[in-house]
N, C-alpha and C positions, 0 to 999 in steps of 0.2 A: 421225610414227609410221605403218609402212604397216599395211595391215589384211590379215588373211590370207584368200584365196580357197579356199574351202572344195568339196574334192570328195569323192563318193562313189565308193566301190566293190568290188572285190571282188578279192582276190590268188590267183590263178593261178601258183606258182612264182616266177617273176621278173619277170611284167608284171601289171599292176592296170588289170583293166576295168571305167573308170569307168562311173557310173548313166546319163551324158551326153554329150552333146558338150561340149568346151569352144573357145573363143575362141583354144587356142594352135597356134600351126601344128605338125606333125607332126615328130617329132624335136628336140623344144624341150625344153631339159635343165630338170627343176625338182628341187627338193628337197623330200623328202618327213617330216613331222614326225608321230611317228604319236601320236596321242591315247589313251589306254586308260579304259575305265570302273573304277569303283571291282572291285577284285578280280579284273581283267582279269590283271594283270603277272604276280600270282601264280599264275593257271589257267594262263597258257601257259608260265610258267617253270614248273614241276612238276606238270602236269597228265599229261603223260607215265606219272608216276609210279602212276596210279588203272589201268591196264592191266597190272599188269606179273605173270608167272610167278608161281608159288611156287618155281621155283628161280631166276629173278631175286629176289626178293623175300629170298630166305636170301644170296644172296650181297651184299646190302647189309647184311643186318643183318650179314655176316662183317666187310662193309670198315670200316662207323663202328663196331663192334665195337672193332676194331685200332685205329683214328683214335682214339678217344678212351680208350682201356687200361681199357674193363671190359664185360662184355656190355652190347650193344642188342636191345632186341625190339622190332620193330614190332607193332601192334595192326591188324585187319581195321577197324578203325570203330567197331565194335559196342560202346557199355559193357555190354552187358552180359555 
């Protein structure tokens, strides 16, 4: 079993500069396996969503509205 060599760093659009130097020469193809912390997957898959208009905002509540055949209302957070 190989063991995985673990690097740090930071995504930049299409390149990730790592915390370090590594051992591989420049242009050396690897594959990249990303790891997420608990509650990661779900902040960046709909995290988009905590910014958005109040006329973005009304035209989702229109489209699952239609999606599922009966009013939807989103709620600001707030119970109270």
């Amino acid at each position: 079993m190989a063991w995985p060599i673990e690097f740090k760093g930071v995504v930049h659009g299409k390149t990730i500069a790592l915390d370090e130097e590594t051992c591989l020469p420049d242009g050396y193809r690897v594959t990249l396996r990303l790891v997420l912390g608990p509650g990661e997957g779900v902040r960046l898959a709909f995290g988009g969503w905590a910014d958005m208009t109040p006329k973005e905002d009304a035209e989702m509540e229109k489209f699952f509205s239609e999606l599922r055949g009966r009013p939807v209302k989103f709620t600001d957070g707030d119970p109270e």
